[in-house]
DRENZAKOL-26670 format. One line per 5 residues: number of its first residue (from 1); their letters; for each residue x, y, z of N, C-alpha, C. Coordinates in pm, 1 decimal, always signed. Example, Ala and Ser with C-alpha at 12.3 -4.5 7.8 and 13.67 -1.06 7.14 Angstrom:
! DRENZAKOL-26670
1) AS) +1319.0,-569.0,+780.0,+1230.0,-450.0,+780.0,+1320.0,-330.0,+780.0 ~ +1285.0,-225.0,+708.0,+1367.0,-106.0,+714.0,+1290.0,+3.0,+787.0
***
This chain:
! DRENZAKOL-26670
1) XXXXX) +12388.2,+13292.5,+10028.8,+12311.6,+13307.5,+9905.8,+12181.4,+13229.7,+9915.5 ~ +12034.6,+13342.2,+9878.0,+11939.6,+13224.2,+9889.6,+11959.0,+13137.8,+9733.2 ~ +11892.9,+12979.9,+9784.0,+11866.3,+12908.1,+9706.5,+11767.8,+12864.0,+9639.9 ~ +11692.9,+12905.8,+9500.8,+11599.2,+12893.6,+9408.1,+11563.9,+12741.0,+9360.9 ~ +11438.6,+12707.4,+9377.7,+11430.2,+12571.0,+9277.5,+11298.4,+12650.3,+9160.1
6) XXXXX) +11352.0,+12582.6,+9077.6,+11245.7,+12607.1,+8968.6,+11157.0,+12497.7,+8943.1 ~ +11008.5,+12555.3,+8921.6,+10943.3,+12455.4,+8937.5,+10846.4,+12440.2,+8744.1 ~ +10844.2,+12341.8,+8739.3,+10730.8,+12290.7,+8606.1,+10642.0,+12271.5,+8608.1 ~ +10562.4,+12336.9,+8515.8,+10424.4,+12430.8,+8540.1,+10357.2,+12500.8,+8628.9 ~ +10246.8,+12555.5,+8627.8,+10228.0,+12656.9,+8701.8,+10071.4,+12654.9,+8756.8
11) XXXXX) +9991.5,+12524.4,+8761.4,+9889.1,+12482.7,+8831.3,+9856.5,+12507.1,+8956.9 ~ +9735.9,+12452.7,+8991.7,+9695.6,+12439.1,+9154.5,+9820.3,+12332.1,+9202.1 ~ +9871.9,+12237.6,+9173.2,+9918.4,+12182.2,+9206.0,+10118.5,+12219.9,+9225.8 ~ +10137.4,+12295.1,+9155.9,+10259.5,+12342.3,+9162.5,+10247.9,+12438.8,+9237.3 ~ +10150.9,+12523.2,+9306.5,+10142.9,+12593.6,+9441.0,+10154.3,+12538.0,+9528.7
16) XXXXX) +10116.4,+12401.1,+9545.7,+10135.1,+12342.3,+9649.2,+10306.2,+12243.5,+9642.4 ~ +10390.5,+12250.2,+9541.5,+10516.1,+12189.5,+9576.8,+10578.1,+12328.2,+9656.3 ~ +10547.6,+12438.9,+9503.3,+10625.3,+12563.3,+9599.0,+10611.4,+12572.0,+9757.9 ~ +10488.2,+12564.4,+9785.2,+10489.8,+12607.3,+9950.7,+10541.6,+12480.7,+10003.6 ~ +10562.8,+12361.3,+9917.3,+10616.6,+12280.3,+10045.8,+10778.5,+12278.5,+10008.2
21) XXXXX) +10837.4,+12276.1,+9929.6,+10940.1,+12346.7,+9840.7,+11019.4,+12484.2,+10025.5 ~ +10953.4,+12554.2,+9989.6,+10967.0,+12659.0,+10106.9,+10965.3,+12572.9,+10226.0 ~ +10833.4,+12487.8,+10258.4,+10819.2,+12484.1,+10368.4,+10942.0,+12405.9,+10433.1 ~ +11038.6,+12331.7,+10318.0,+11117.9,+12247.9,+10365.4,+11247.0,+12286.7,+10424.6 ~ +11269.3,+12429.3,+10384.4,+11380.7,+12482.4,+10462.0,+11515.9,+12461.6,+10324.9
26) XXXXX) +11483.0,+12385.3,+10258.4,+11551.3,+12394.3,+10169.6,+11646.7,+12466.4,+10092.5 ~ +11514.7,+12530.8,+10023.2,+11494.2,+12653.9,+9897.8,+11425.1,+12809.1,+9980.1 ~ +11463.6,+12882.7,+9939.7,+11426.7,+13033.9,+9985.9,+11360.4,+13094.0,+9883.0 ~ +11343.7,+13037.1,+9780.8,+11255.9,+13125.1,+9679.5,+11215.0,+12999.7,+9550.4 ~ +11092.1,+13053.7,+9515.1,+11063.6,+12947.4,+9402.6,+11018.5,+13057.3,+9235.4
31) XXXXX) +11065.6,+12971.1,+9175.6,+11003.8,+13050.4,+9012.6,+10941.7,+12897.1,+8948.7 ~ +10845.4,+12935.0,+8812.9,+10832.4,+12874.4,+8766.0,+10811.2,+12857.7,+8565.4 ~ +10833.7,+12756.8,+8528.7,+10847.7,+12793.8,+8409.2,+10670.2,+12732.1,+8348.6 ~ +10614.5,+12781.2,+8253.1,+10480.7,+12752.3,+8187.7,+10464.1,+12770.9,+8054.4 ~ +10405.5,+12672.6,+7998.4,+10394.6,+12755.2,+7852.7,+10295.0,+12793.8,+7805.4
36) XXXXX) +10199.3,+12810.3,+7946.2,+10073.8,+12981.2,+7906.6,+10188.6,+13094.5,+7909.1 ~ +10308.9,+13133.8,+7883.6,+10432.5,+13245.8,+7893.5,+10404.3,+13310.9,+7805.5 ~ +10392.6,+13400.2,+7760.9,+10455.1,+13530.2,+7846.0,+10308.2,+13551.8,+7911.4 ~ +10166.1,+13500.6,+7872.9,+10022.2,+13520.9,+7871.0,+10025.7,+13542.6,+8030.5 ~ +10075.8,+13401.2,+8087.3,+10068.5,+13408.0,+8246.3,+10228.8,+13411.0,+8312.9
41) XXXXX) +10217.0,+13498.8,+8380.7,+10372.9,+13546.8,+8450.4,+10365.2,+13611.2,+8624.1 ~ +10249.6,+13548.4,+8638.0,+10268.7,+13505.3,+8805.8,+10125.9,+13406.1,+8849.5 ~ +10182.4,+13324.0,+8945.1,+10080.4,+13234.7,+8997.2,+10090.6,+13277.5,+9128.8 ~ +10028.1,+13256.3,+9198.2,+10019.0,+13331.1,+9348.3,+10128.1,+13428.1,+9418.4 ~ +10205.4,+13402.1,+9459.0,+10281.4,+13514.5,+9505.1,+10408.7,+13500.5,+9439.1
46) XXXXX) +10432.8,+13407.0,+9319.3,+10600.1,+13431.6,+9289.3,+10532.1,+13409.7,+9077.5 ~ +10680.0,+13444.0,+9083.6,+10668.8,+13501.1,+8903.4,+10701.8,+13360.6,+8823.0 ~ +10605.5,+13375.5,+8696.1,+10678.2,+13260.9,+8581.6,+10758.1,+13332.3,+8496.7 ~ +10885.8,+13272.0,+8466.3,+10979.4,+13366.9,+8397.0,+10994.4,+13273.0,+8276.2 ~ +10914.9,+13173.3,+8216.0,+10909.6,+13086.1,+8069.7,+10863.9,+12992.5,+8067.4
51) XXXXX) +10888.0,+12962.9,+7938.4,+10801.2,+12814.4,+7929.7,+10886.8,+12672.9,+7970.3 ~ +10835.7,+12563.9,+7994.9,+10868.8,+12481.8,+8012.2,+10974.6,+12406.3,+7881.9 ~ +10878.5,+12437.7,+7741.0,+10963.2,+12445.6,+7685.9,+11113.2,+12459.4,+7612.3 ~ +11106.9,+12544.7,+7685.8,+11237.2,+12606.8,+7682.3,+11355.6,+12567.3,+7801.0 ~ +11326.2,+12491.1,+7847.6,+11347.8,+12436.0,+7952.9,+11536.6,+12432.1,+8035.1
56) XXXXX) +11614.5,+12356.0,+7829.2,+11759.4,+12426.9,+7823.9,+11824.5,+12519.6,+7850.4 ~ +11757.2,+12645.2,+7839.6,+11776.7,+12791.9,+7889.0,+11782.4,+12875.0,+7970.6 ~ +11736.0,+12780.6,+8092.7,+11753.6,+12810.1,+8212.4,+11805.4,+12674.8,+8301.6 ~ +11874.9,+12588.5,+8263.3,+11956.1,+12504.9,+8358.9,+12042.1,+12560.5,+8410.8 ~ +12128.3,+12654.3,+8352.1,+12274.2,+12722.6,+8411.2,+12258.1,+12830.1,+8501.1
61) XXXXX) +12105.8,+12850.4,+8521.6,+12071.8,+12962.7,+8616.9,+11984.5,+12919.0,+8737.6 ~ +11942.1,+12804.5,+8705.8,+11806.5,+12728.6,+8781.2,+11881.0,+12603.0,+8817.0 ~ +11966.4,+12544.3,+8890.3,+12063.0,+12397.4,+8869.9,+11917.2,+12268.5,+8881.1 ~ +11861.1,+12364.6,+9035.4,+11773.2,+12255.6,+9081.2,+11589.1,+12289.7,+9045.6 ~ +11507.4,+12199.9,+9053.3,+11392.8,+12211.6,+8925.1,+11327.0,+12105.7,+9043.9
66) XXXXX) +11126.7,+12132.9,+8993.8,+11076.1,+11976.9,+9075.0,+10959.9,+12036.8,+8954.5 ~ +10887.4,+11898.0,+8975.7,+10798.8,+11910.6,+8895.8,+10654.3,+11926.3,+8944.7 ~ +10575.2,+12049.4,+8861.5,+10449.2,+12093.1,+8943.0,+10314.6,+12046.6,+8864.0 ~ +10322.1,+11926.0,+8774.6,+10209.6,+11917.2,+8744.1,+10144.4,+11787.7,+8813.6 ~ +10011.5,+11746.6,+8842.8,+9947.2,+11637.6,+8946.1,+9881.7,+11559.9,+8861.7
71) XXXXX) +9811.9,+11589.1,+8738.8,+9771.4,+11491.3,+8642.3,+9859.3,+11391.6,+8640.4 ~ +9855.5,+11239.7,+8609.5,+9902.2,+11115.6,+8537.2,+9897.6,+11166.3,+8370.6 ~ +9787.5,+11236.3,+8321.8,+9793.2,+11189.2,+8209.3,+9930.7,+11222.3,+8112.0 ~ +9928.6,+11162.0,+8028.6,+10072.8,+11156.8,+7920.8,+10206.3,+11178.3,+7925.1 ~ +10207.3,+11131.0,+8076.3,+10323.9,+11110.9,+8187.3,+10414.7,+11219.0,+8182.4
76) XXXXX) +10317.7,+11361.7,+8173.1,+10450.4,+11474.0,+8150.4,+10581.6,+11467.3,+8254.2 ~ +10551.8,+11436.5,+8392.1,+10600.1,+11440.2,+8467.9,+10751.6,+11374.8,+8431.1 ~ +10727.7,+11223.5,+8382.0,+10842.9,+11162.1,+8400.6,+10917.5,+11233.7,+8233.0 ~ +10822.5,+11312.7,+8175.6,+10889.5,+11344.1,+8026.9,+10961.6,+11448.0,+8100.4 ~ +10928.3,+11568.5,+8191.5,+10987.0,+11678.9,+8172.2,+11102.9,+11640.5,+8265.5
81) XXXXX) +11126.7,+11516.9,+8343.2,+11222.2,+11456.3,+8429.2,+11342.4,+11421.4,+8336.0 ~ +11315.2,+11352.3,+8237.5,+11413.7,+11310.9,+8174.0,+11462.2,+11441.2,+8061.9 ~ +11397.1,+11505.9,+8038.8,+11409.7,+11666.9,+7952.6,+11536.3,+11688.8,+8025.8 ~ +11465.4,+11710.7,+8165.5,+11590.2,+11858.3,+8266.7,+11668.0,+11764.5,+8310.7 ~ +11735.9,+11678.6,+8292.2,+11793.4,+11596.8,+8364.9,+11939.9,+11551.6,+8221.3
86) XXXXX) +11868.5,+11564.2,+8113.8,+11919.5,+11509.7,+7975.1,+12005.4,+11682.9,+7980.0 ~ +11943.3,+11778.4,+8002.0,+11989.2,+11900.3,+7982.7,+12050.0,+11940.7,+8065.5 ~ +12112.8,+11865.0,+8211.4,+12195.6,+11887.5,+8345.3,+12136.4,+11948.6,+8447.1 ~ +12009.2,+11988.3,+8433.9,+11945.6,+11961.7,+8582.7,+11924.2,+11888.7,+8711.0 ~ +11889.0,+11959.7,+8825.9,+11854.2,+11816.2,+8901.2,+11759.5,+11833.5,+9001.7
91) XXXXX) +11673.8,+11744.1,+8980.1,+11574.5,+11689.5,+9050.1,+11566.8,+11637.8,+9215.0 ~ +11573.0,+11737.8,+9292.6,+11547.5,+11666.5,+9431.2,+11443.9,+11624.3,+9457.3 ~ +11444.0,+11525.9,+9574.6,+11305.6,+11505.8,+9642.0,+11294.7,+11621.4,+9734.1 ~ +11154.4,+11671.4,+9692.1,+11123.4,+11768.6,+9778.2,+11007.9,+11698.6,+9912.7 ~ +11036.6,+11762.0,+10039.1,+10998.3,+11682.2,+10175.8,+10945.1,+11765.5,+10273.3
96) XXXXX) +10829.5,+11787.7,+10277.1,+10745.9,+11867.4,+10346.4,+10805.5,+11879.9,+10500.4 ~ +10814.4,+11994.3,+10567.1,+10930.0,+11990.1,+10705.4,+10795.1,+11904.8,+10777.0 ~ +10667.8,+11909.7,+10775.3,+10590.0,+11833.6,+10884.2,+10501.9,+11726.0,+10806.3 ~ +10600.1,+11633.3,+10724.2,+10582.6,+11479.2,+10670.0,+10654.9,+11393.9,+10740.3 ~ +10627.6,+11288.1,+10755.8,+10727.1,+11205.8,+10838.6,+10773.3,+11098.3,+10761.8
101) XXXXX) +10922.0,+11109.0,+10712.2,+10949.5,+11022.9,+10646.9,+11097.8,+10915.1,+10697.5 ~ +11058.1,+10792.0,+10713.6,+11218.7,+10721.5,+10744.7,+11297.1,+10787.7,+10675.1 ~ +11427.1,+10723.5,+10777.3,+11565.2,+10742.2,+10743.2,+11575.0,+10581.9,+10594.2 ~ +11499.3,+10495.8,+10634.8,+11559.5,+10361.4,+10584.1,+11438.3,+10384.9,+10471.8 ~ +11383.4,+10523.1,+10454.6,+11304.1,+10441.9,+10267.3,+11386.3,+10563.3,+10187.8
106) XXXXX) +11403.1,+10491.1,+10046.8,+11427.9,+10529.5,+9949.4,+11317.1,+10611.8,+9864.7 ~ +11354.9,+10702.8,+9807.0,+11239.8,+10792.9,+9733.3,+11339.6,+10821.4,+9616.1 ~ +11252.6,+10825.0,+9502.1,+11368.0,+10832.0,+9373.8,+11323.2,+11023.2,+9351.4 ~ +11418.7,+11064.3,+9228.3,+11444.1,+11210.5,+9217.6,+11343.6,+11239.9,+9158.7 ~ +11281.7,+11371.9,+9182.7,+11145.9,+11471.7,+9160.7,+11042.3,+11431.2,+9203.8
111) XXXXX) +11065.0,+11327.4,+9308.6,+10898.3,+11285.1,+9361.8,+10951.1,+11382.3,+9476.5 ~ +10791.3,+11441.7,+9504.8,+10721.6,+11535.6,+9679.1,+10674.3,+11483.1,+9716.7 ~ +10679.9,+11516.4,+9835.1,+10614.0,+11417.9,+9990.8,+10607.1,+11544.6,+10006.3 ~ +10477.9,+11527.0,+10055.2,+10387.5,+11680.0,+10092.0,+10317.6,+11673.8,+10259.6 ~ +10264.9,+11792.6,+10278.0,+10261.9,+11793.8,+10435.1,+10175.0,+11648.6,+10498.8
116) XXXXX) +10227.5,+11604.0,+10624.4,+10142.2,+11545.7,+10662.3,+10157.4,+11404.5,+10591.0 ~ +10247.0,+11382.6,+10482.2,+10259.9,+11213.6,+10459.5,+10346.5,+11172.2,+10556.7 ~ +10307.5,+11002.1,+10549.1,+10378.5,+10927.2,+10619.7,+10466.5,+10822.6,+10508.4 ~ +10566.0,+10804.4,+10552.7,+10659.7,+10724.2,+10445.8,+10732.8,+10638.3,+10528.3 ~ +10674.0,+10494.1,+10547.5,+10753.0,+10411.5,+10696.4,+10874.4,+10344.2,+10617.5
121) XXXXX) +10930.5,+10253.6,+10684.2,+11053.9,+10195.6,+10733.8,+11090.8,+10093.7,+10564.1 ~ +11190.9,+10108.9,+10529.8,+11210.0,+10010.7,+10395.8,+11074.9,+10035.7,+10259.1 ~ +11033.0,+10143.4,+10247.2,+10942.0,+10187.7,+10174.6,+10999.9,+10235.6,+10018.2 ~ +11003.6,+10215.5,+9926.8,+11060.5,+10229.0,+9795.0,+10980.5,+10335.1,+9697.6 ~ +10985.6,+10422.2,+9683.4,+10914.7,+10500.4,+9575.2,+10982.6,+10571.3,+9450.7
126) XXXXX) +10948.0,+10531.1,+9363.5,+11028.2,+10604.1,+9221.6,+11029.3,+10708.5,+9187.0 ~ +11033.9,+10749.1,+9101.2,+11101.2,+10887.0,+9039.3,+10949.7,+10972.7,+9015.9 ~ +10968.5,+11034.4,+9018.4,+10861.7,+11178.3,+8941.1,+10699.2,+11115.6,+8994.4 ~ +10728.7,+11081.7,+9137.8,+10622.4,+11039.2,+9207.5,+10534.0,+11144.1,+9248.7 ~ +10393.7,+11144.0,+9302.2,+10347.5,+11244.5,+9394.9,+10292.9,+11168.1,+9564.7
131) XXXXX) +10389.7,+11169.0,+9671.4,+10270.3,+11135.2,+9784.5,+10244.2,+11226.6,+9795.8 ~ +10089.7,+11270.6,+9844.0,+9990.2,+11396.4,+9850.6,+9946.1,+11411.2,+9979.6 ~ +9888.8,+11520.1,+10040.6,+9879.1,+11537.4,+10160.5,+9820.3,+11424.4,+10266.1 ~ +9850.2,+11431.8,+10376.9,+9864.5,+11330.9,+10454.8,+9801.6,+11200.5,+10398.5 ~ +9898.1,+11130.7,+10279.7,+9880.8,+11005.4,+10277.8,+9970.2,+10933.3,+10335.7
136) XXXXX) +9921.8,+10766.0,+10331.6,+10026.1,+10712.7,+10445.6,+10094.4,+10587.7,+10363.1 ~ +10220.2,+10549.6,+10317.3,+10281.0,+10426.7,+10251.4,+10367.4,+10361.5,+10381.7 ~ +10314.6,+10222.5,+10384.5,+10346.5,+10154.3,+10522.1,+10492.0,+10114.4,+10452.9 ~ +10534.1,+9997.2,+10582.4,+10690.7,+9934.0,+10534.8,+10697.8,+9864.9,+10438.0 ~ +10759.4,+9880.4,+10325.2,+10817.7,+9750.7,+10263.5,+10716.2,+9793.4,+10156.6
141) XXXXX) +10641.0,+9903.9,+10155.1,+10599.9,+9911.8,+9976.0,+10682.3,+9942.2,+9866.1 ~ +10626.3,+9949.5,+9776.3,+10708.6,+10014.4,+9634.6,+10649.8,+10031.1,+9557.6 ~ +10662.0,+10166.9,+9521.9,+10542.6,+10283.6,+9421.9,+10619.0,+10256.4,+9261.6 ~ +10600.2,+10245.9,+9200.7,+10657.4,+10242.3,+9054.1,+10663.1,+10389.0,+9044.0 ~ +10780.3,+10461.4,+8922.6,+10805.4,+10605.4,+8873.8,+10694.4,+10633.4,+8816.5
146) XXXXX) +10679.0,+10795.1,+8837.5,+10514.8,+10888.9,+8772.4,+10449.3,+10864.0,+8854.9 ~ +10411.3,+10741.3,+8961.2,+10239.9,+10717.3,+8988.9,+10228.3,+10826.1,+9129.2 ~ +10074.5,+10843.5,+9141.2,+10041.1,+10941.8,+9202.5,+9944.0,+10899.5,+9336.8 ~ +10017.6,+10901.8,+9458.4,+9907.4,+10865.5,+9598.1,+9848.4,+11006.0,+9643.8 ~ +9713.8,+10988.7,+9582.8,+9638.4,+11103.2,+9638.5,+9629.4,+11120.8,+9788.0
151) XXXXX) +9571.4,+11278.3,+9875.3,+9528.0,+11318.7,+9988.5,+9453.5,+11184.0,+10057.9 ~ +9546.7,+11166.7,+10145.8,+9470.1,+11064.3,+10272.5,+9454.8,+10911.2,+10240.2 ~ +9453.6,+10883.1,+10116.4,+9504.7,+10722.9,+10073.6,+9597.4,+10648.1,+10151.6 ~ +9552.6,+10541.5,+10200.0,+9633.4,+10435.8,+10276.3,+9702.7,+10326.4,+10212.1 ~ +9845.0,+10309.0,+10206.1,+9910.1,+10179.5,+10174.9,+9902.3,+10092.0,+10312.5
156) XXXXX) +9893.5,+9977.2,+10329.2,+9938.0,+9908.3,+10397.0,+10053.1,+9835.5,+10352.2 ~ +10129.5,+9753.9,+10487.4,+10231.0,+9715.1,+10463.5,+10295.6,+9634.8,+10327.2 ~ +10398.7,+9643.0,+10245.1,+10421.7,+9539.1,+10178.3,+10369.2,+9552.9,+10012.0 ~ +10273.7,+9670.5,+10028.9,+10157.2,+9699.3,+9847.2,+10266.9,+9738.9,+9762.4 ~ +10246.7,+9701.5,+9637.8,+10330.5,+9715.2,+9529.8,+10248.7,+9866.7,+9389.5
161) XXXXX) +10283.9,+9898.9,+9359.6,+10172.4,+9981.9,+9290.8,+10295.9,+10005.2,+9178.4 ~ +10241.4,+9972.0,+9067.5,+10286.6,+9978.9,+8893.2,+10353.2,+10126.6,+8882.9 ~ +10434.5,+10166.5,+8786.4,+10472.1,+10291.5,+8724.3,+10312.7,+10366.6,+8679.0 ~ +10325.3,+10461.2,+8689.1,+10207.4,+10580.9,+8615.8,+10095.7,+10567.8,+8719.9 ~ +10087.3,+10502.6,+8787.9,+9942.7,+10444.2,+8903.1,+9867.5,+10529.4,+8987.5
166) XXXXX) +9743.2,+10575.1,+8988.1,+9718.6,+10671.3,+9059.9,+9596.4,+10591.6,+9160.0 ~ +9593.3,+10645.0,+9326.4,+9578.7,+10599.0,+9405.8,+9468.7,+10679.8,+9447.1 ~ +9345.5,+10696.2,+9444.6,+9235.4,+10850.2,+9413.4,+9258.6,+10837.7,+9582.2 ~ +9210.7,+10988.4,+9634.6,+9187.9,+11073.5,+9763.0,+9099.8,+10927.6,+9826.1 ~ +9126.4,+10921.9,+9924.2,+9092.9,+10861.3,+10076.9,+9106.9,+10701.1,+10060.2
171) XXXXX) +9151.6,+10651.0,+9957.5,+9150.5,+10494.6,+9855.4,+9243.6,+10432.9,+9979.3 ~ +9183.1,+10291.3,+10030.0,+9290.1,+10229.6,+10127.7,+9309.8,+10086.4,+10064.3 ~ +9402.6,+10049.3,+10057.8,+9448.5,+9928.7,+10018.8,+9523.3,+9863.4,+10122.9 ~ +9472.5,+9708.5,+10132.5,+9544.0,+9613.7,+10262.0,+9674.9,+9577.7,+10224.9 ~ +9753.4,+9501.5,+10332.5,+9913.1,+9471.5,+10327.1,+9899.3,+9336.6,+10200.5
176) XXXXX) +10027.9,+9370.0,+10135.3,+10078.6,+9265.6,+10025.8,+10015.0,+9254.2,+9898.2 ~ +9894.4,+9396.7,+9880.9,+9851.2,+9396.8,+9757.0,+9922.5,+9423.6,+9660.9 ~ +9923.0,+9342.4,+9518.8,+9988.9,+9439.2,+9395.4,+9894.7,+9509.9,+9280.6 ~ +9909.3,+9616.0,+9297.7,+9860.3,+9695.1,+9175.8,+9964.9,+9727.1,+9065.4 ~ +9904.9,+9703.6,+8924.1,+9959.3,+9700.5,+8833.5,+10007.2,+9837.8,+8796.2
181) XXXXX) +10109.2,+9854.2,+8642.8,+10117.0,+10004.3,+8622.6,+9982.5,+10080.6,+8501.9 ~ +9959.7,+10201.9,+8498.5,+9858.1,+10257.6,+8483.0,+9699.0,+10233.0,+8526.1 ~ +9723.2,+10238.7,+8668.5,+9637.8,+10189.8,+8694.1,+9549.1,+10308.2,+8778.5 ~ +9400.1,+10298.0,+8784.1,+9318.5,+10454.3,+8833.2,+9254.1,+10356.9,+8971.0 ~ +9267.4,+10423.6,+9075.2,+9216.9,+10323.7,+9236.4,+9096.7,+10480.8,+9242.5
186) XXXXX) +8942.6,+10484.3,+9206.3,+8915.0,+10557.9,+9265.3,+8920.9,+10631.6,+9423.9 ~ +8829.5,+10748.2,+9397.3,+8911.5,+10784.1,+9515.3,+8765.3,+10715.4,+9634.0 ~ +8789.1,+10687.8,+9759.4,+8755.1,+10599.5,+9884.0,+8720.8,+10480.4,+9865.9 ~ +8798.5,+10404.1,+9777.2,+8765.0,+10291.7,+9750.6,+8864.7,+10233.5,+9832.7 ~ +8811.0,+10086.6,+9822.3,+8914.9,+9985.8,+9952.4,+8927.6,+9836.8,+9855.4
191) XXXXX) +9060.0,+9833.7,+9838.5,+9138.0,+9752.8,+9738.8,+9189.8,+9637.9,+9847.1 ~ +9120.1,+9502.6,+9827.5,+9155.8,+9371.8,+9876.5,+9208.3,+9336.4,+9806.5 ~ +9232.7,+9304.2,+9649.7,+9342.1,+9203.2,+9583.0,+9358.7,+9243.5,+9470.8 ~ +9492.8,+9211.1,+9396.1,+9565.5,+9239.0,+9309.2,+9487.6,+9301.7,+9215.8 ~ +9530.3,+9398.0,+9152.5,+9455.8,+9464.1,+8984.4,+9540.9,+9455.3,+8912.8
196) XXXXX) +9493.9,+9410.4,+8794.5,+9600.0,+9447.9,+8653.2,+9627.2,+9547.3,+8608.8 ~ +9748.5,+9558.3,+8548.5,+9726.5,+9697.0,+8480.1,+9635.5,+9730.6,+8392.1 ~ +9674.6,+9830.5,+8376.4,+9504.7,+9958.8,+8216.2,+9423.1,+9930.4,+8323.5 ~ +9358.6,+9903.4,+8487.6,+9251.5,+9862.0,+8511.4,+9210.7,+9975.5,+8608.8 ~ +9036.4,+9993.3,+8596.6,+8960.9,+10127.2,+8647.6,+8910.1,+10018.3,+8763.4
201) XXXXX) +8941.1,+10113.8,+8866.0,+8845.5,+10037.1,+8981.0,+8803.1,+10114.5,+9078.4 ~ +8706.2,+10074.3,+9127.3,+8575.2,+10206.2,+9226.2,+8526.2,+10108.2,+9308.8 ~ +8513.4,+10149.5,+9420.1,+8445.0,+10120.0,+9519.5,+8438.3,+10039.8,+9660.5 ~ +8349.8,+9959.5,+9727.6,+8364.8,+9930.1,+9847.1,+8337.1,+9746.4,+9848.8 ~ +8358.9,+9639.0,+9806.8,+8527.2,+9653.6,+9771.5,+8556.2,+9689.6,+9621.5
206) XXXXX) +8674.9,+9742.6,+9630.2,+8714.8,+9774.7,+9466.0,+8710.2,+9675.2,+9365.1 ~ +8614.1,+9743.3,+9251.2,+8536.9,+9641.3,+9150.5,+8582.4,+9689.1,+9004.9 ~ +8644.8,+9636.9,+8909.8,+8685.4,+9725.6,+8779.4,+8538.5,+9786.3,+8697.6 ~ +8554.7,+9878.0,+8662.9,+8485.2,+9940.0,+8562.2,+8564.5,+9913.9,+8462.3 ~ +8636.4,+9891.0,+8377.5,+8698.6,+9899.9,+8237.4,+8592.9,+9864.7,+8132.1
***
């Protein structure tokens, strides 16, 4: 029997779990639920069959679910986690077949590791995470649940990064930094020491804007 995951919402960004969704050998087919429904009822090559909304109504047909939206904002991610999960769903980590991830890190449920990440040795990441294409989280980090490591962003060894935290495209941060939760790392900026949380930071070295 093939095996379906259903995915939440129906963005640029939930094209890209589906194909890695597929690419993982996993799942053989993907649907997704949206609540542009009935308005929009296909995103690239596979069908939306409802809204997210509605979400109860298809657990007994859909067991397994990931979540397709890439925004931080208003933490849908970790809302629609605890939705399908409250309603008997379940949330795998979905794992790109050409990401490289240890045997010895932990990744919590509905976070993707997408093509081309690296995820080293004793590495901790929470729930309803996004690592994004070939980014790299060294040994011994730990991502807080929701937060988001954009395309090509570097952890070094040991970085701590808050719940909701987003890590912008090519952003490198050195070993043993802590970043707080809700926190925005523009994207190619290079993070030497600790940020607080609520804090905006840009640049070469990373400087808050707030």
């Amino acid at each position: 029997m093939e095996k379906i995951i259903l995915i939440l919402g129906a963005g640029g960004h939930a094209k890209v779990v589906a194909d890695c969704a597929l690419a993982s050998g996993e799942w053989q087919k993907v649907a997704f639920l949206d609540d542009r429904y009935p308005d929009l009822k296909q995103i690239g090559n596979w069908p939306v069959i409802g809204k997210v909304s509605d979400i109860e109504l298809f657990v007994n047909q859909y067991s397994h679910m990931a979540l397709g939206v890439g925004a931080n904002h208003e933490d849908l991610r970790l809302q629609w986690l605890k939705r399908g999960i409250n309603a008997g769903a379940k949330f795998p980590v979905v794992i790109h077949a050409k990401s490289i991830v240890s045997p010895y890190a932990n990744i919590g449920d509905g976070t993707v590791v997408l093509a081309g990440a690296i995820v080293n040795v004793d590495a901790k990441v929470g729930k309803a995470s996004i690592l994004n294409t070939s980014c790299s989280i060294d040994h011994d980090c730990v991502i807080g649940d929701g937060s988001h490591i954009s395309p090509r962003a570097a952890l070094a060894g040991g970085v701590i990064v808050g719940e909701k935290s987003w890590i912008g495209m090519g952003a490198n941060v050195i070993q043993g930094v802590k970043i707080g939760s809700n926190v925005i790392v523009g994207a190619g900026s290079l993070v030497l020491k600790n940020i607080d949380s609520g804090s905006k930071v840009v640049g070469v070295p990373a400087r808050s804007i707030n």
